[in-house]
mmCIF file of the N, C-alpha and C atoms, coordinates in Angstrom:
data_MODEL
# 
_entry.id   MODEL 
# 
loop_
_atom_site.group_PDB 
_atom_site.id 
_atom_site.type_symbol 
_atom_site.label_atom_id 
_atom_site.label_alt_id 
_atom_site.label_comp_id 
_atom_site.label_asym_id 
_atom_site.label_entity_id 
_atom_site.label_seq_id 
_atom_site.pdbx_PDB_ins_code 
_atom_site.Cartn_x 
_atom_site.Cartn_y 
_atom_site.Cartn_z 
_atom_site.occupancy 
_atom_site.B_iso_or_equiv 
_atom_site.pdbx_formal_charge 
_atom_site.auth_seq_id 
_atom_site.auth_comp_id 
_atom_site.auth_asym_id 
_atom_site.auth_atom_id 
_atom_site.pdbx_PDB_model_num 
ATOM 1   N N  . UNK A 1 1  ? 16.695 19.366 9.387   1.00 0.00 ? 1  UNK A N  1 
ATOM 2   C CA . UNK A 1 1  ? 16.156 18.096 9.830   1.00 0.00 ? 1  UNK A CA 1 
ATOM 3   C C  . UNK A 1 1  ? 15.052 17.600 8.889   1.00 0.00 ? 1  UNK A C  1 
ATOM 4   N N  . UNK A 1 2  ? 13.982 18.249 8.595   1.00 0.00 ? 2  UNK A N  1 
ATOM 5   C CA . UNK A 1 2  ? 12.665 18.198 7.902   1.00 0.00 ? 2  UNK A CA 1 
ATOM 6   C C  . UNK A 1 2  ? 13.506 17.810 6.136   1.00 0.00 ? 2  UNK A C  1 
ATOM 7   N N  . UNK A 1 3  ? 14.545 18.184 5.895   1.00 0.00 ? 3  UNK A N  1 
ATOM 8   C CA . UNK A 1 3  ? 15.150 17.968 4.316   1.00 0.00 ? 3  UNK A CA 1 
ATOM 9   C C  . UNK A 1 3  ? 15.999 16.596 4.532   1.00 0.00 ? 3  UNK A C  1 
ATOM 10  N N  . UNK A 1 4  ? 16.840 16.308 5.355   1.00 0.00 ? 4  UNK A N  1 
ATOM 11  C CA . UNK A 1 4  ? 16.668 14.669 5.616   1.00 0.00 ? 4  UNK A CA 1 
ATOM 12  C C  . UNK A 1 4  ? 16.135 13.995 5.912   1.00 0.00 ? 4  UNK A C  1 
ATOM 13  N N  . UNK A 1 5  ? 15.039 13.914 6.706   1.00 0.00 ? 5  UNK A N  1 
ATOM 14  C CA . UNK A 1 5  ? 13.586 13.228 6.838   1.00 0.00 ? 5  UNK A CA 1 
ATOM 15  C C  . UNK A 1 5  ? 13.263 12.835 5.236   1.00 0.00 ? 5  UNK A C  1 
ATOM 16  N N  . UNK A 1 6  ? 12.966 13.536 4.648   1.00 0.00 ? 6  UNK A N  1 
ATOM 17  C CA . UNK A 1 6  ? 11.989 13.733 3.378   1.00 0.00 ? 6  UNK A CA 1 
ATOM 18  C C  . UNK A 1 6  ? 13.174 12.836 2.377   1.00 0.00 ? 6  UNK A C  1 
ATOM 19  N N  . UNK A 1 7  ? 14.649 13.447 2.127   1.00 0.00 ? 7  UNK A N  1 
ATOM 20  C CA . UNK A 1 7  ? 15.628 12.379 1.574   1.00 0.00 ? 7  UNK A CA 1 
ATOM 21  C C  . UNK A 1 7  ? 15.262 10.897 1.654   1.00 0.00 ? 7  UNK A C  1 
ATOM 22  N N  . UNK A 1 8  ? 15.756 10.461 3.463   1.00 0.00 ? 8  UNK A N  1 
ATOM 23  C CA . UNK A 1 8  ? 15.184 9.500  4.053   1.00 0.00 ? 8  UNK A CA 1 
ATOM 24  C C  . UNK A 1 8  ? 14.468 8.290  3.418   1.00 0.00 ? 8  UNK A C  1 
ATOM 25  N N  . UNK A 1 9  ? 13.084 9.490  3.409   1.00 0.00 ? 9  UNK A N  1 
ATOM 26  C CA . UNK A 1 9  ? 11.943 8.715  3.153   1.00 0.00 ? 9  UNK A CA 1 
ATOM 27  C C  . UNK A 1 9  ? 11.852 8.601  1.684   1.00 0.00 ? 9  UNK A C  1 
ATOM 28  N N  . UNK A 1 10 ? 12.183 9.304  0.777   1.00 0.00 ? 10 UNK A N  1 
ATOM 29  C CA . UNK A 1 10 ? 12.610 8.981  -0.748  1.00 0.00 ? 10 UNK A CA 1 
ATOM 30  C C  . UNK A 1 10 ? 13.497 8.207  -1.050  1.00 0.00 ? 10 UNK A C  1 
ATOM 31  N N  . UNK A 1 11 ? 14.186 7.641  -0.327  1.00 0.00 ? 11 UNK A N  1 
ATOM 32  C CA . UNK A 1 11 ? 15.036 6.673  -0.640  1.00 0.00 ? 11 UNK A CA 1 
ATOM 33  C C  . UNK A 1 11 ? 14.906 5.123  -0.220  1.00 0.00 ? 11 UNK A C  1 
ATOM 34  N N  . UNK A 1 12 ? 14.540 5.253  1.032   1.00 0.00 ? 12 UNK A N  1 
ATOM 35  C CA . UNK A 1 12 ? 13.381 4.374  0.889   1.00 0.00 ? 12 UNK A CA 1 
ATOM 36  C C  . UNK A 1 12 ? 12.152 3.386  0.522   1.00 0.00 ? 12 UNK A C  1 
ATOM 37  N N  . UNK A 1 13 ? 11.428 4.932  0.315   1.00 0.00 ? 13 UNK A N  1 
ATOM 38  C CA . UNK A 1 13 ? 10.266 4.826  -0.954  1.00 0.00 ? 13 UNK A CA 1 
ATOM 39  C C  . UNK A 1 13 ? 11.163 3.813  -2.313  1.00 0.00 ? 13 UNK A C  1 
ATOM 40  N N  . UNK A 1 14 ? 12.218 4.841  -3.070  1.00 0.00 ? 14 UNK A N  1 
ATOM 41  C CA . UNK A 1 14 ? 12.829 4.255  -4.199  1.00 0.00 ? 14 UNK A CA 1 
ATOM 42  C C  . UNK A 1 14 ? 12.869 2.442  -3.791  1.00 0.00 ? 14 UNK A C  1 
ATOM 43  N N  . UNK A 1 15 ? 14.240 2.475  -2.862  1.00 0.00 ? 15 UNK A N  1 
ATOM 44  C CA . UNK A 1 15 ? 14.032 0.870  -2.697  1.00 0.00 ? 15 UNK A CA 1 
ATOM 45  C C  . UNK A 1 15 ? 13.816 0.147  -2.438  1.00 0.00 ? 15 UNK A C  1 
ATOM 46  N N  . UNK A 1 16 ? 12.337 0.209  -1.677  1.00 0.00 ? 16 UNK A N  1 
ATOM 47  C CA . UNK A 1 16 ? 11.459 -0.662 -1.409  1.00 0.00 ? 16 UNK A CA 1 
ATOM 48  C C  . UNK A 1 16 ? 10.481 -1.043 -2.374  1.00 0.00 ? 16 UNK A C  1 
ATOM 49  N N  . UNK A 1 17 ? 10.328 0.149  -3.143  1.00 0.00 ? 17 UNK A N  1 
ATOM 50  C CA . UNK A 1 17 ? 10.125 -0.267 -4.372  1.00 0.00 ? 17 UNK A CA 1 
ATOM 51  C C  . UNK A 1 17 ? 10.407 -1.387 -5.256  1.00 0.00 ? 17 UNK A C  1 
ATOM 52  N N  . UNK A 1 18 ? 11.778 -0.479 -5.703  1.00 0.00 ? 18 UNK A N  1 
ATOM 53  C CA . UNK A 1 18 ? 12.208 -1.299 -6.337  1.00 0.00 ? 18 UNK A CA 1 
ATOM 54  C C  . UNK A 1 18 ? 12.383 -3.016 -6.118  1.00 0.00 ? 18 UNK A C  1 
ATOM 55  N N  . UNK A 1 19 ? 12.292 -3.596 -4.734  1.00 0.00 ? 19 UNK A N  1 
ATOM 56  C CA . UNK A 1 19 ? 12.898 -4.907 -4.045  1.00 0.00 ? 19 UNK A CA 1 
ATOM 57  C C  . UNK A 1 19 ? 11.704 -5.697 -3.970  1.00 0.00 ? 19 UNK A C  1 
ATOM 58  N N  . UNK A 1 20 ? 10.274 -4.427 -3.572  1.00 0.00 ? 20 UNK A N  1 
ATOM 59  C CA . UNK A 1 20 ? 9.013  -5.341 -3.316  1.00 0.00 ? 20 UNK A CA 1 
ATOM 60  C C  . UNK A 1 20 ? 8.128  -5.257 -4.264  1.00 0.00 ? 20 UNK A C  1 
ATOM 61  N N  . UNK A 1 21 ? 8.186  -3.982 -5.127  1.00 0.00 ? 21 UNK A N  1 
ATOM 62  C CA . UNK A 1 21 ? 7.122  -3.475 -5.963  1.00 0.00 ? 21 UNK A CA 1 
ATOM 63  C C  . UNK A 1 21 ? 6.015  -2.929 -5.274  1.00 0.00 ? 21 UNK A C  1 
ATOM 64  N N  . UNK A 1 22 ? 4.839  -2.778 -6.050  1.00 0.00 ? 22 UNK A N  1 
ATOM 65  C CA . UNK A 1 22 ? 3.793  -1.606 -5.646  1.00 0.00 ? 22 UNK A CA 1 
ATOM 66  C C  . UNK A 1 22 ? 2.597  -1.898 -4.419  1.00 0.00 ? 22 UNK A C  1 
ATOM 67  N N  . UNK A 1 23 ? 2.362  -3.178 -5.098  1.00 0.00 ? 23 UNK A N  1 
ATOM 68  C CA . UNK A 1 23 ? 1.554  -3.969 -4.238  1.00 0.00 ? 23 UNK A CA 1 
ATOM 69  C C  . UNK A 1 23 ? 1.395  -3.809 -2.486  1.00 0.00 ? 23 UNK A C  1 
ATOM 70  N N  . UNK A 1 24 ? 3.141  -4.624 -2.054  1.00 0.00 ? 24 UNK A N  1 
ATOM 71  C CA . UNK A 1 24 ? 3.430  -4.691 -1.273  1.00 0.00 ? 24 UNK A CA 1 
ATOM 72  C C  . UNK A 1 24 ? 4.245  -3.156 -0.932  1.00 0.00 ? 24 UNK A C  1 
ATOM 73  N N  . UNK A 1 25 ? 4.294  -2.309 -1.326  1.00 0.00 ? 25 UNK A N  1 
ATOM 74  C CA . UNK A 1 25 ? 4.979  -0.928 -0.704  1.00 0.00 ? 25 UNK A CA 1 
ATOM 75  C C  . UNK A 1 25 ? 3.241  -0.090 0.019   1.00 0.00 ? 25 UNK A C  1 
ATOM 76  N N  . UNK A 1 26 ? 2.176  -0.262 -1.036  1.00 0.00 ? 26 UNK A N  1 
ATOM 77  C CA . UNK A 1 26 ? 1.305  0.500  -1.320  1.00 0.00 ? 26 UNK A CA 1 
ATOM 78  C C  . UNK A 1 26 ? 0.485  -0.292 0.520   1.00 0.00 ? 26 UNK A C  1 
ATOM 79  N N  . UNK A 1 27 ? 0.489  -2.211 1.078   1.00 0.00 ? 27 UNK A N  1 
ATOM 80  C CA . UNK A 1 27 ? 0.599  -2.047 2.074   1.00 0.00 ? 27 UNK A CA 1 
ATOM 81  C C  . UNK A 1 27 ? 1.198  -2.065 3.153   1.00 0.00 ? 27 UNK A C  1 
ATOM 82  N N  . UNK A 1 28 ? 2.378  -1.967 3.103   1.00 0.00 ? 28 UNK A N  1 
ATOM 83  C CA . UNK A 1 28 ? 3.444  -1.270 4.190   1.00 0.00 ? 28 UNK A CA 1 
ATOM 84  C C  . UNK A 1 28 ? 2.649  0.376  4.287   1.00 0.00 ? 28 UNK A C  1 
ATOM 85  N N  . UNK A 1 29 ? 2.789  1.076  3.577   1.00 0.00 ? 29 UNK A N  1 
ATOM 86  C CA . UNK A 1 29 ? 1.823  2.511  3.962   1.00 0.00 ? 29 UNK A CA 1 
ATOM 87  C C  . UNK A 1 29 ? 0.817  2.626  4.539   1.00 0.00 ? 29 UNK A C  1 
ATOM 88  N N  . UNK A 1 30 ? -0.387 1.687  4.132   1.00 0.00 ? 30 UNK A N  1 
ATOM 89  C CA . UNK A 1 30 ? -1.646 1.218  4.986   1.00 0.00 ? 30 UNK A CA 1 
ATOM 90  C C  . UNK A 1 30 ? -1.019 1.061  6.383   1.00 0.00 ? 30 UNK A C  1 
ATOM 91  N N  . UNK A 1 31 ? -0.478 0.368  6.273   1.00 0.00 ? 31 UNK A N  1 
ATOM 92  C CA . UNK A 1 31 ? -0.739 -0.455 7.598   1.00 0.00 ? 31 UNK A CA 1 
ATOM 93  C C  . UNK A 1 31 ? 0.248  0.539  8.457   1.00 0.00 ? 31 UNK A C  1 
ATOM 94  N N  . UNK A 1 32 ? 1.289  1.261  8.228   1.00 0.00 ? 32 UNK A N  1 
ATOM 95  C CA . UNK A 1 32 ? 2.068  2.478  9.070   1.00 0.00 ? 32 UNK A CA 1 
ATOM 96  C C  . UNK A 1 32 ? 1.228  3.547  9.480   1.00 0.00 ? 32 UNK A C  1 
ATOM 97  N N  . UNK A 1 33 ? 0.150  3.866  8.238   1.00 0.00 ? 33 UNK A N  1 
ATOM 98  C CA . UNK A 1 33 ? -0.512 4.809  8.560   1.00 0.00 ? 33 UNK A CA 1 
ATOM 99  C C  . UNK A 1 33 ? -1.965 4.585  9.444   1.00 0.00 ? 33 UNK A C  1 
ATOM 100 N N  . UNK A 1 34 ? -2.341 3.457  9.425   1.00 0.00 ? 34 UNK A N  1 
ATOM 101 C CA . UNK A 1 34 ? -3.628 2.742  10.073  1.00 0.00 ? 34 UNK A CA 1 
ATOM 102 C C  . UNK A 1 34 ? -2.858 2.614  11.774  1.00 0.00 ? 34 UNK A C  1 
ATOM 103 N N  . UNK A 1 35 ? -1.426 2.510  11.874  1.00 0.00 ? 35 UNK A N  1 
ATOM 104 C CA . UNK A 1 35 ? -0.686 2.293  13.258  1.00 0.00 ? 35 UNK A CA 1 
ATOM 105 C C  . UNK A 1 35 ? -0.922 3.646  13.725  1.00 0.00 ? 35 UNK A C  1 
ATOM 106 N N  . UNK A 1 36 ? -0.439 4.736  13.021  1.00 0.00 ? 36 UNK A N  1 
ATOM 107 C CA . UNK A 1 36 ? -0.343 5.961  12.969  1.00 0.00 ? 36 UNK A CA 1 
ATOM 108 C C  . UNK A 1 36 ? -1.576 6.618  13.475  1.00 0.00 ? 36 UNK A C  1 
ATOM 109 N N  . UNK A 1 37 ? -2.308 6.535  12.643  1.00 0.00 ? 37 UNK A N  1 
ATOM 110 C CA . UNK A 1 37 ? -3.655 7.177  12.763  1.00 0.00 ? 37 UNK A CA 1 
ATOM 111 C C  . UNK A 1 37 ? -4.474 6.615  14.000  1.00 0.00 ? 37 UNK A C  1 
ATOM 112 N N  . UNK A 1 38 ? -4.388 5.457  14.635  1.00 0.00 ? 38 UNK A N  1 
ATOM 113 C CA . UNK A 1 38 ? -4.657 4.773  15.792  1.00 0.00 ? 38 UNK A CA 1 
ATOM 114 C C  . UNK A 1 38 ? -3.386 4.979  17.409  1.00 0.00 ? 38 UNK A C  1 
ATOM 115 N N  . UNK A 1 39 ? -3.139 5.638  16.921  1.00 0.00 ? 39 UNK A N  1 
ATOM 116 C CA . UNK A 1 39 ? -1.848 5.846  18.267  1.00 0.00 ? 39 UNK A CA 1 
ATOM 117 C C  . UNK A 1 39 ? -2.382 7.048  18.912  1.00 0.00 ? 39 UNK A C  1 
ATOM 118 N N  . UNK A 1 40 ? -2.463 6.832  20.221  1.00 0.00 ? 40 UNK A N  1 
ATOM 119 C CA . UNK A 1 40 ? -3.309 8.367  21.105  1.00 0.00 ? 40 UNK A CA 1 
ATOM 120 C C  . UNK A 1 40 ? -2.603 9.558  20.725  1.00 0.00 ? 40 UNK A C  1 
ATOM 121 N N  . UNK A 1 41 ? -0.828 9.108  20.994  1.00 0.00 ? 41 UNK A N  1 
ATOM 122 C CA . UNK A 1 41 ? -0.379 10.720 21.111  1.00 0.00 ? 41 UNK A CA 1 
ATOM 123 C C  . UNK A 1 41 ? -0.026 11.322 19.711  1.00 0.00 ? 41 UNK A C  1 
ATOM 124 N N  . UNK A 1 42 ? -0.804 10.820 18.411  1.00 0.00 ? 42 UNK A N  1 
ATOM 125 C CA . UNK A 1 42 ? -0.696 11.462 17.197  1.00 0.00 ? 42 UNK A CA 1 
ATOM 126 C C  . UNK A 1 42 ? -2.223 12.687 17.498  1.00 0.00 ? 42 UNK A C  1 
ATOM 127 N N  . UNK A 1 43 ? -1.828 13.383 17.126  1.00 0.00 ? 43 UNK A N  1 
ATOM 128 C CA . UNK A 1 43 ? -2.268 14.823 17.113  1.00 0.00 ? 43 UNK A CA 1 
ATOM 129 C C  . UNK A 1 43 ? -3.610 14.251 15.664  1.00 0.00 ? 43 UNK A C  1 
ATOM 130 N N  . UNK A 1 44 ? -4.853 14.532 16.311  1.00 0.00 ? 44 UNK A N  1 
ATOM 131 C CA . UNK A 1 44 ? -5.756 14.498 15.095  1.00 0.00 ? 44 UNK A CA 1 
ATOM 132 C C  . UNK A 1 44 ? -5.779 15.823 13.548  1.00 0.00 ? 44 UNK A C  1 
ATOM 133 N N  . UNK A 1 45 ? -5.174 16.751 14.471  1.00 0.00 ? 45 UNK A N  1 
ATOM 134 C CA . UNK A 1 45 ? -5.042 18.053 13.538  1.00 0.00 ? 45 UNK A CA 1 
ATOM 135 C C  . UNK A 1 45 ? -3.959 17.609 12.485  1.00 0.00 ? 45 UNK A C  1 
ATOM 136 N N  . UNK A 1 46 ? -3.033 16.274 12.527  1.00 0.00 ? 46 UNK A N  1 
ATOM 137 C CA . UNK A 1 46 ? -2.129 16.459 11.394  1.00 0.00 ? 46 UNK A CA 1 
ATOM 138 C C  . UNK A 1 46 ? -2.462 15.247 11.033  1.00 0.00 ? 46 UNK A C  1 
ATOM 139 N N  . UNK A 1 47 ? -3.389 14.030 11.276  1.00 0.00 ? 47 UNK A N  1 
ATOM 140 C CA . UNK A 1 47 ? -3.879 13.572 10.683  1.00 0.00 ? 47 UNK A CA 1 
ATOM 141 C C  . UNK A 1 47 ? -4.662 13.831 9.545   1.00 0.00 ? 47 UNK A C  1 
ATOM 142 N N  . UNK A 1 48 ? -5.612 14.851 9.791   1.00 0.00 ? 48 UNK A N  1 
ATOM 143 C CA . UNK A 1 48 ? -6.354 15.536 9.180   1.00 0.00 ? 48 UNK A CA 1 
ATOM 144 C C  . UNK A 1 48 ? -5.633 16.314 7.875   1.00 0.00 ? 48 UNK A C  1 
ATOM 145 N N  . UNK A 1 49 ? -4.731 16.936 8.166   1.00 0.00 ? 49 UNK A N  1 
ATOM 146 C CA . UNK A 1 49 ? -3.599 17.308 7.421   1.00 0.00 ? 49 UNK A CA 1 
ATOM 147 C C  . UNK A 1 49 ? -3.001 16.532 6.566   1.00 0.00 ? 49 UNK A C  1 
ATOM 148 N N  . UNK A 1 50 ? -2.571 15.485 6.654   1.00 0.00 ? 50 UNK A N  1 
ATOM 149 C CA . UNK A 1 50 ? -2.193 14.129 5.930   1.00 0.00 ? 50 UNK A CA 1 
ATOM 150 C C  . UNK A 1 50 ? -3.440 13.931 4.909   1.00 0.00 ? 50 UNK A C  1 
ATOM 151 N N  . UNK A 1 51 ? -4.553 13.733 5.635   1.00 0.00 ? 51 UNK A N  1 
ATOM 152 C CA . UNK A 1 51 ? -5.642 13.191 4.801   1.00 0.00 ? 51 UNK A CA 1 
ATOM 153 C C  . UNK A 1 51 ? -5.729 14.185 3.517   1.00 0.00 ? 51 UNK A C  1 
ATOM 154 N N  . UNK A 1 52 ? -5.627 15.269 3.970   1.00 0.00 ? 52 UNK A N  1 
ATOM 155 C CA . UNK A 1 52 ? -6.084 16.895 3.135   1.00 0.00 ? 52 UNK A CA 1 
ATOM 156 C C  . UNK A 1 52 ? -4.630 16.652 1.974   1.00 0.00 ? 52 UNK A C  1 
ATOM 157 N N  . UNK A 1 53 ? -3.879 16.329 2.516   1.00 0.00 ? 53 UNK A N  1 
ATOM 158 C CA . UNK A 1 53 ? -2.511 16.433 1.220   1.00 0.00 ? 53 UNK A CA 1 
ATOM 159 C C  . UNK A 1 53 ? -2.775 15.057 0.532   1.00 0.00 ? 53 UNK A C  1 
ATOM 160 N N  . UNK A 1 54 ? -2.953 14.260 0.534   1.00 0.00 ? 54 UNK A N  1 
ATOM 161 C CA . UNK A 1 54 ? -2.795 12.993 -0.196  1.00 0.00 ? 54 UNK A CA 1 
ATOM 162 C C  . UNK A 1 54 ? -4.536 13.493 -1.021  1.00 0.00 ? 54 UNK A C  1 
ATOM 163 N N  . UNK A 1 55 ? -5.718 13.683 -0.704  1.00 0.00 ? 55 UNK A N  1 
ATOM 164 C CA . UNK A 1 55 ? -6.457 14.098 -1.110  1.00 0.00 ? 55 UNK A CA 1 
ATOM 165 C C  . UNK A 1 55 ? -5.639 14.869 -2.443  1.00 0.00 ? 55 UNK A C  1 
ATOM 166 N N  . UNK A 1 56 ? -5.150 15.902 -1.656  1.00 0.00 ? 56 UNK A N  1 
ATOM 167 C CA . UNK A 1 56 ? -5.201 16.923 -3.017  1.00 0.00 ? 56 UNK A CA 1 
ATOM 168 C C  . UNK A 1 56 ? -4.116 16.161 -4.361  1.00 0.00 ? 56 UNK A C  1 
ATOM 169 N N  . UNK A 1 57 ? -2.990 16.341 -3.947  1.00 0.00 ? 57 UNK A N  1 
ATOM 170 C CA . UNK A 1 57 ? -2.101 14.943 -4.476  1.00 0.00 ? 57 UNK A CA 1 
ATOM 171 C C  . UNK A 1 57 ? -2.364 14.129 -5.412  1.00 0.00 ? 57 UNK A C  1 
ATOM 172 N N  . UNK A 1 58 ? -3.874 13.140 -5.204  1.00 0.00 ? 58 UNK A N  1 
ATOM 173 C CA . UNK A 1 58 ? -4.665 12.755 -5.865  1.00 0.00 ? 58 UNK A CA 1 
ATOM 174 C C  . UNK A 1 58 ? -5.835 13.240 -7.028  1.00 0.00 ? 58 UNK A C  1 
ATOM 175 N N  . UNK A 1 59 ? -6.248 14.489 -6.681  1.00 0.00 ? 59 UNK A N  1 
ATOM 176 C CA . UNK A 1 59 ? -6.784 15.612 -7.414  1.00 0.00 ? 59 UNK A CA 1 
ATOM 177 C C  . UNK A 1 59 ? -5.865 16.091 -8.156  1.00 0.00 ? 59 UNK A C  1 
ATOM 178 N N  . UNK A 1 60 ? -5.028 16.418 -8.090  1.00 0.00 ? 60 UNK A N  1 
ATOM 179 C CA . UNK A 1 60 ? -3.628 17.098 -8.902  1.00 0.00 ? 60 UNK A CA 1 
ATOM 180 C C  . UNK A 1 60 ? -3.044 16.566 -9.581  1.00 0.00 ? 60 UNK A C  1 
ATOM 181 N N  . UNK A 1 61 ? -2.800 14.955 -9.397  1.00 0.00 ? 61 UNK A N  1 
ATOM 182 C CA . UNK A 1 61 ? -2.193 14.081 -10.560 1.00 0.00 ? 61 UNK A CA 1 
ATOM 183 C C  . UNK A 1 61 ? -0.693 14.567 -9.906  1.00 0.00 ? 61 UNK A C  1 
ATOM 184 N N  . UNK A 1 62 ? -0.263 14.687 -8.471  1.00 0.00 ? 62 UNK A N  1 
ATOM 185 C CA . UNK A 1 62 ? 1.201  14.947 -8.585  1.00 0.00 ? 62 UNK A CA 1 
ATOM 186 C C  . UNK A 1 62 ? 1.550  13.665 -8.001  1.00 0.00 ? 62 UNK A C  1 
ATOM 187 N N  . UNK A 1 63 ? 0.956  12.450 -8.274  1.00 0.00 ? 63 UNK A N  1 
ATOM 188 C CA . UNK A 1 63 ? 1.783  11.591 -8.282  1.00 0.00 ? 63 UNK A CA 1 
ATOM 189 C C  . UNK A 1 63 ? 3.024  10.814 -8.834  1.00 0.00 ? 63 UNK A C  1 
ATOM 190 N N  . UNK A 1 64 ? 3.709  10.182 -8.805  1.00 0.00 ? 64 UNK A N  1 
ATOM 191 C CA . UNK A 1 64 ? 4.602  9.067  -9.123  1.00 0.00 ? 64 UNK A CA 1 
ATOM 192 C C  . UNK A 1 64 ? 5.510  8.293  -8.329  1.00 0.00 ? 64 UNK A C  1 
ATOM 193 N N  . UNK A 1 65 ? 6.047  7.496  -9.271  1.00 0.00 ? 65 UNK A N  1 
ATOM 194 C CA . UNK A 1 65 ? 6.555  6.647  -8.359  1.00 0.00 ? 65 UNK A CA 1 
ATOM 195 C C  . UNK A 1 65 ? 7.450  6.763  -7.253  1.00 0.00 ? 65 UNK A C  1 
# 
């Protein structure tokens, strides 16, 4: 389940990209994750978790597109 999720969401990612560019992908994420992070029954412990991976992510340079 967790390896099509992640497909999913890479494919996705790819063509929304590609259709909207960065701008507008970069806030579609804001604003999913600002829904996200504001919804009661999201668990603060994997918020926190989220925050901690994109953190590191960012430290690491394992970004791209």
């Amino acid at each position: 389940m967790r390896t099509e999720i992640t497909e999913r969401f890479r494919h996705f990612h790819a063509h929304y990209l590609a259709e909207k560019g960065k701008n507008a992908l970069l806030q579609a994420y804001c604003h999913a994750l600002t829904q996200w992070v504001q919804n009661p029954n999201t668990d603060v412990y994997h918020i926190e978790m989220l925050f901690d991976e994109i953190s590191l992510a960012v430290q690491t340079d394992e970004l791209s597109d």
